[in-house]
C-alpha positions in Angstrom: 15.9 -17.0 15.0 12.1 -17.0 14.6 11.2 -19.6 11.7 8.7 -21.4 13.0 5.3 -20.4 12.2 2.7 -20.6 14.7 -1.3 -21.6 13.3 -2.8 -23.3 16.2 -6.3 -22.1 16.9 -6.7 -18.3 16.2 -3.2 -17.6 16.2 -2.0 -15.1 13.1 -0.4 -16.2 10.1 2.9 -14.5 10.9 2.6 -15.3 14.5 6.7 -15.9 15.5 8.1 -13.9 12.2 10.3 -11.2 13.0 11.1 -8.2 10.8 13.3 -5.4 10.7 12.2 -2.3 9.3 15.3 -0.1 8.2 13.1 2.2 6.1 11.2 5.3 5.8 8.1 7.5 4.5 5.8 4.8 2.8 7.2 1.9 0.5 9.3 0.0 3.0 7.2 0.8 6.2 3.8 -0.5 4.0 5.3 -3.8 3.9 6.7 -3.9 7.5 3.1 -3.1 8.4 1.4 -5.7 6.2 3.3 -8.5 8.1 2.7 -6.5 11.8 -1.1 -6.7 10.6 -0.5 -10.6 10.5 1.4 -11.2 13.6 5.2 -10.7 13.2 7.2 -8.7 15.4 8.0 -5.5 13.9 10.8 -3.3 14.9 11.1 0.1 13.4 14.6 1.8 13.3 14.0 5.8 13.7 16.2 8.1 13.5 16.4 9.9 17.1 16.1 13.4 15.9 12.0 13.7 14.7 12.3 10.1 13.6 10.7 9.3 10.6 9.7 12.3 8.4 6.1 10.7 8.1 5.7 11.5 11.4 5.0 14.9 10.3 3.1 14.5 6.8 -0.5 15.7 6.9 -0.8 16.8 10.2 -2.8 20.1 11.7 -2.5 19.1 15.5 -0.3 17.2 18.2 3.2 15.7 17.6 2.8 12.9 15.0 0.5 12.4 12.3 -2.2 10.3 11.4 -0.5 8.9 8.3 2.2 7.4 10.9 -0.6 6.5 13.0 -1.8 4.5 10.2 1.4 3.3 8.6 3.3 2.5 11.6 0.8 0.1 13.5 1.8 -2.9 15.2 5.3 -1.9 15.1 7.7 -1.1 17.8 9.9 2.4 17.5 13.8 2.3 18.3 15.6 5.1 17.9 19.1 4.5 16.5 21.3 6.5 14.4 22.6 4.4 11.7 25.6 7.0 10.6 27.2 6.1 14.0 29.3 2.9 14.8 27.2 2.8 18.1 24.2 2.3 15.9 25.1 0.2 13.4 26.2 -2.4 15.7 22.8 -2.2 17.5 21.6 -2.8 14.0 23.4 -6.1 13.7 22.8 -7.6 17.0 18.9 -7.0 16.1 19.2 -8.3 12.6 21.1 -11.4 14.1 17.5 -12.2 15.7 15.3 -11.1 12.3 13.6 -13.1 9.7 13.3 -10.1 7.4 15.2 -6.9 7.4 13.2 -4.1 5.1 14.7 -1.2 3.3 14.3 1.5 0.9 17.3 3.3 0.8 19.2 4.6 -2.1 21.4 1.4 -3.4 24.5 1.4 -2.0 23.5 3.4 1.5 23.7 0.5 3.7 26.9 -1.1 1.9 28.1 2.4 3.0 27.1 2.2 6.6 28.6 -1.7 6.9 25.2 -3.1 7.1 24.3 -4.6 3.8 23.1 -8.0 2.7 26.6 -9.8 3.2 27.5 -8.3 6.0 23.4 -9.4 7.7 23.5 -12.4 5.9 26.7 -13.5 7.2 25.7 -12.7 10.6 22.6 -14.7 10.2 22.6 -16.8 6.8 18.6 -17.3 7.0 17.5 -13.7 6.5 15.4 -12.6 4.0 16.4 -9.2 2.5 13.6 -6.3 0.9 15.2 -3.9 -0.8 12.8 -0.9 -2.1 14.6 1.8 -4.4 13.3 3.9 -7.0 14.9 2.1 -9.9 16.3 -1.0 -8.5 19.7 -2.3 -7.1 20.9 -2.9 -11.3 20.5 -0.7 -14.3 22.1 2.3 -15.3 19.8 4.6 -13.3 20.2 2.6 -10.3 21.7 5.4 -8.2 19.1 8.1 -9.2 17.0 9.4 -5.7 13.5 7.8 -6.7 10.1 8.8 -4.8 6.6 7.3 -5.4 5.8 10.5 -7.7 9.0 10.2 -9.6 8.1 6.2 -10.6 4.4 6.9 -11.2 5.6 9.4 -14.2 8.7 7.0 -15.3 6.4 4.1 -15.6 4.1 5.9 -17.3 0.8 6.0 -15.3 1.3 10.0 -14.6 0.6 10.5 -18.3 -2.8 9.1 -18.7 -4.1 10.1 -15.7 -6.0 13.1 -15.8 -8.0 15.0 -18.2 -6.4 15.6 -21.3 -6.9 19.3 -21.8 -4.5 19.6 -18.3 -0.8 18.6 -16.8 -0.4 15.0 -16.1 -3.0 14.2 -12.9 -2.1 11.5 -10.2 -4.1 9.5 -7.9 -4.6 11.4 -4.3 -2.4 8.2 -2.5 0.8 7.2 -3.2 0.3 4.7 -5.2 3.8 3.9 -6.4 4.7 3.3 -2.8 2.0 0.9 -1.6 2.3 -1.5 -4.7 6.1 -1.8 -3.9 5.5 -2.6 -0.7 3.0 -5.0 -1.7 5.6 -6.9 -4.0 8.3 -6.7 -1.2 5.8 -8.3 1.2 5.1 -11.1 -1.9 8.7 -11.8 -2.5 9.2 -12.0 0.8 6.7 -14.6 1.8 8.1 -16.5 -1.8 11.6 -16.8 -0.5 9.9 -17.9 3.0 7.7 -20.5 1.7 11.0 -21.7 -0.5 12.9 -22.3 2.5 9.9 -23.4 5.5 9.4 -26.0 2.4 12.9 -27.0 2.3 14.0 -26.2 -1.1 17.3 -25.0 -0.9 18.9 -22.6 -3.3 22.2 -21.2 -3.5 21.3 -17.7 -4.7 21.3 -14.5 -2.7 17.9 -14.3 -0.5 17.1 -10.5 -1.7 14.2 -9.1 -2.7 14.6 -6.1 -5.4 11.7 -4.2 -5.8 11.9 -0.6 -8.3 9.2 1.5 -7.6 8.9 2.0 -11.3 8.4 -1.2 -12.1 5.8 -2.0 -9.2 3.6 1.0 -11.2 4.7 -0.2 -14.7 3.4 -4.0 -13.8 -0.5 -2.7 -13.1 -0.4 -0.9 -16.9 -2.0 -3.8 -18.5 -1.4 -3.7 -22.2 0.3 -0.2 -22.4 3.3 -1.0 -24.4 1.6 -3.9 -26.4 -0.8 -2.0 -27.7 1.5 0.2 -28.9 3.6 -2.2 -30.3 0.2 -4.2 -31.7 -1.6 -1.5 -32.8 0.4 1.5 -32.3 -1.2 3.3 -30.0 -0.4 5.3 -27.6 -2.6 5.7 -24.7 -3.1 9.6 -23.9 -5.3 11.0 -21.0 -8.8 10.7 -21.0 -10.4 12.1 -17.8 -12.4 9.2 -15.5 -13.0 7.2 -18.9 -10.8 4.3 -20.3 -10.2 4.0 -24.0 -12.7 1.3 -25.8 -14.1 0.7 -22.4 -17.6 1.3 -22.8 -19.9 2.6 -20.8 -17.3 3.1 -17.7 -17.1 6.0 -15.3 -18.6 8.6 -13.4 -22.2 10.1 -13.4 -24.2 12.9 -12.0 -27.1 12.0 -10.3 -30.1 14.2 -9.3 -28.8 15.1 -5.7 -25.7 16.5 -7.3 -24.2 13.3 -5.9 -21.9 11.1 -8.3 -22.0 7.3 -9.2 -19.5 4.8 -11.2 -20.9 2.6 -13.0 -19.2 -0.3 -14.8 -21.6 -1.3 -17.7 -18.6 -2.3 -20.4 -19.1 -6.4 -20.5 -22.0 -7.3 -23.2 -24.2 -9.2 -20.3 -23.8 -6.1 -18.1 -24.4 -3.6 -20.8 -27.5 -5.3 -21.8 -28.7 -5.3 -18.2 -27.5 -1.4 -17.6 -29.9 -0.5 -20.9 -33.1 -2.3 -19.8 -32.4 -0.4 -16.3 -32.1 2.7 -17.7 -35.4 1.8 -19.8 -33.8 2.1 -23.3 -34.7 -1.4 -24.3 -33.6 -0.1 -28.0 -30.2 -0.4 -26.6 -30.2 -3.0 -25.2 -31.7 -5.0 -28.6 -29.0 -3.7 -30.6 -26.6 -6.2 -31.2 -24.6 -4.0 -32.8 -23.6 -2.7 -29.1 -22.4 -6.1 -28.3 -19.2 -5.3 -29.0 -16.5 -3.5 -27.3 -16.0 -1.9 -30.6 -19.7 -1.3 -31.1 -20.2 0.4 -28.0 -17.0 2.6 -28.3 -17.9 4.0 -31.4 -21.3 5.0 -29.8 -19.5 6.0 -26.6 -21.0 9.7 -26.7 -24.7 8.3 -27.4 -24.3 5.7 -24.9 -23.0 7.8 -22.1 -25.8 10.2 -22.8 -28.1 8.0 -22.1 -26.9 7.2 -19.1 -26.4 10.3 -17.7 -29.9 11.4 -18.7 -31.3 8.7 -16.7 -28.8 9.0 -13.4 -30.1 13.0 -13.6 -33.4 12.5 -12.7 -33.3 10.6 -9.4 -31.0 10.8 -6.4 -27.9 9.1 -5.8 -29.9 6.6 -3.6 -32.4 5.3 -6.3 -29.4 4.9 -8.6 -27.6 2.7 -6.6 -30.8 0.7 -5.7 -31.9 0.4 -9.0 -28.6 -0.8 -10.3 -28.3 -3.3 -7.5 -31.7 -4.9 -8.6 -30.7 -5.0 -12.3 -26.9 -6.7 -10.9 -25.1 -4.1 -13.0 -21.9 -2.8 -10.9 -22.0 0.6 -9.4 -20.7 2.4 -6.4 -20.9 5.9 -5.2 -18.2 8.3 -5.3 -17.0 8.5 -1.1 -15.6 11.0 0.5 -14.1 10.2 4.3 -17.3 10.8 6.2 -19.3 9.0 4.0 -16.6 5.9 4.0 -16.7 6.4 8.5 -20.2 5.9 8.3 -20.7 3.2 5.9 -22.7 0.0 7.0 -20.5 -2.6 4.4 -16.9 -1.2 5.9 -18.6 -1.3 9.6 -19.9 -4.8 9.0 -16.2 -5.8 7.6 -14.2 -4.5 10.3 -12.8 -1.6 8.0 -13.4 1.0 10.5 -11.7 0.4 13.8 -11.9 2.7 16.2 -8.1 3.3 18.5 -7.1 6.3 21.2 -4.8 8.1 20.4 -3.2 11.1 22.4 -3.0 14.6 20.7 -2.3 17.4 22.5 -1.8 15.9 25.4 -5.8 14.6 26.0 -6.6 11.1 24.3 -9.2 11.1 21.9 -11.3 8.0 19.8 -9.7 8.1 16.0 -11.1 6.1 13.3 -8.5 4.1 11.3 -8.9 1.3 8.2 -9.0 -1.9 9.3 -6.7 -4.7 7.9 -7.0 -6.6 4.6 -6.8 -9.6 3.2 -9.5 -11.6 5.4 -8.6 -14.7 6.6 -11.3 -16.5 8.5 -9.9 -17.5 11.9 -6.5 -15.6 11.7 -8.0 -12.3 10.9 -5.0 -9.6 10.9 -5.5 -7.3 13.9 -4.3 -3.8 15.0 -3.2 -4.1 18.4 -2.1 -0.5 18.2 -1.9 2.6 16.5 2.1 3.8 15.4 4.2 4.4 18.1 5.8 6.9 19.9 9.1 7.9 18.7 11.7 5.9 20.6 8.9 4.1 22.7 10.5 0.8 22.6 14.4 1.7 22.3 15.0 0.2 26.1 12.8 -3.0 25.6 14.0 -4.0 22.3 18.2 -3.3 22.8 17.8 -4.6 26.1 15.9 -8.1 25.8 16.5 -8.8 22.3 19.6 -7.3 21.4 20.8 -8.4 24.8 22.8 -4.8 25.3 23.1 -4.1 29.3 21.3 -0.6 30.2 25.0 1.1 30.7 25.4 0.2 26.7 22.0 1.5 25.7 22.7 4.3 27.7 26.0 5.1 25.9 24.1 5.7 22.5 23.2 8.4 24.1 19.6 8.4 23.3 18.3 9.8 27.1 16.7 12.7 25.2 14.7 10.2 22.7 11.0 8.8 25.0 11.3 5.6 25.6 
């Protein structure tokens, strides 16, 4: 076992944590990577035929994507098929030296295989266990397949996003993915912290995170409003209901700008900026109510005064007058920014594709924490690139057993 945690100088938080990562595509690996970023050991299970589909997601050149590039930093790739006996037991022996084991299988999968939670926790009754499903481990739709898509419409977010005249809309990430593995990661560290503060409990150490409910939990006041007020929230383009004035704005350049004007101090600043001091003097605007039954006026106004002056200006003259406004990025713009260069957003990492290296720009690692800043101390592996290493000195299998999984084929 791993537990202690290791803090001296500029050591990372998760310096001596090792995890398991038993899953695939997005939710499960997001959290794996969050606690590589900090220092724990990761080891990836792959399947050794392509590996993880991600691998192939996205991508117009080489082998392996950029989206596993991203996703699967700081981890190490072992190839290991989990439907044979061969590679279940490898699973165990691993597990036996884990802190964590992550997963995001359909419930019931790895009861099926032999390597579920009793089965782990027996072999090593510390371990924490993150389990990421669609729907859960309980409830009546437990066993349905879930993806990221499939919980962002089930929780409701797919159906007031968009514009309303159109199909249901959906951020361009995968939302419903990242928050689960954010919660996994939380519940994790919780069930940690119980333990390394010596609380003991005689419950199960698992970790059940539904996709659904990850997306459901960042809905605010969706259901009690209805249940308040009865309404029902529809789709309203890049504005928010009785959130006024909010969203996007064309500026001169043909450039866009948000702009966040919709708390009374703020709105009264945004006015005088745009010069319409009659606005800002109103006090019947100083109200959310106010302002969103003037919401047309107001966003003329607005717009009428972002239309006559680039983007630049804008965002100048918004700064001086403290009122909240950013510009609307795209991935150049983002590469090139001072802010993210300054805050180590943008870290540059060679990577070979096609055979010939090249310098790729990747996001940097959040939270901050001054003096164990997370790190990437590489880019995702290569499938099977640390099979040998990891079955051999931590699993303690002898080359003549590793070599009898018959993985020769799988790089190493």
């Amino acid at each position: 076992m791993t537990q202690q945690l290791l803090l001296e100088g500029n050591s990372l938080p998760l310096q001596g944590i090792r995890v398991l990562e038993l899953g695939s595509f997005i939710a499960g690996p997001f959290a794996a990577r969050i606690f590589g970023d900090f220092g724990a050991e990761v080891i990836k299970i792959e399947k050794p035929q392509g590996g993880d589909e991600l691998r192939d997601w996205r991508k117009t050149r080489g082998t392996t994507s950029m989206l596993f590039r991203t996703i699967g930093r700081n981890k190490k790739s072992v190839a290991l098929d989990l439907r044979s006996e061969g590679g279940r037991e490898a699973v165990k022996k691993i597990a036996a030296q884990c802190d964590v084991v992550i997963e995001n299988f359909r419930p019931g999968t790895l009861e099926k295989w032999g390597i579920g939670p009793d089965v782990l926790q027996e072999l090593n009754p510390g371990i924490v266990m993150v389990r990421i499903s669609g729907y859960g481990q309980t409830g009546p739709y437990k066993n349905r397949a879930g993806f990221g898509s499939s919980a962002e419409s089930f929780a409701g977010l797919r159906y007031v996003t968009g514009e309303p005249d159109r199909p249901a809309g959906r951020a361009a990430a995968s939302l419903g993915d990242t928050v689960a593995g954010l919660y996994g990661v939380i519940g994790a560290l919780m069930l940690m912290l119980q333990k390394a503060r010596g609380q003991k409990t005689d419950t199960s150490q698992v970790v059940d995170v539904a996709l659904y409910e990850g997306v459901f939990s960042l809905l605010e006041s969706l259901v009690p409003d209805y249940d308040a007020y009865g309404m029902v929230r529809k789709r309203t383009g890049g504005a928010l209901p009785g959130v006024v004035p909010t969203g996007s704005y064309l500026c001169g350049d043909n450039l866009e700008v948000v702009i966040g004007g919709n708390s009374n101090s703020v709105f009264v600043r945004l006015m005088r900026a745009i010069g319409r001091e009659d606005l800002a003097e109103d006090e019947t605007l100083l109200t959310t109510q106010g302002r969103g039954a003037r919401e047309e006026e107001l966003n003329g106004a607005i717009s009428a005064w972002t239309g006559s002056m680039p983007l630049a200006e804008v965002l100048d003259k918004l700064d001086d007058a403290g009122v909240p406004a950013g510009p609307v990025y795209d991935a150049p713009s983002i590469a090139a920014d001072k802010h993210y260069l300054a805050r180590d957003m943008i870290q540059t990492h060679e990577v070979v594709i096609e055979n010939e290296p090249e310098l790729i720009r990747f996001p940097g690692v959040v939270p901050k924490i001054p003096g164990h800043e997370g790190r990437v101390k590489w880019v995702g592996p290569d499938l099977g690139q640390h099979t040998d290493e990891v079955l051999q000195q931590l699993a303690g299998m002898s080359a003549d057993e590793v070599a009898g999984l018959g993985l020769q084929d799988v790089a190493k």
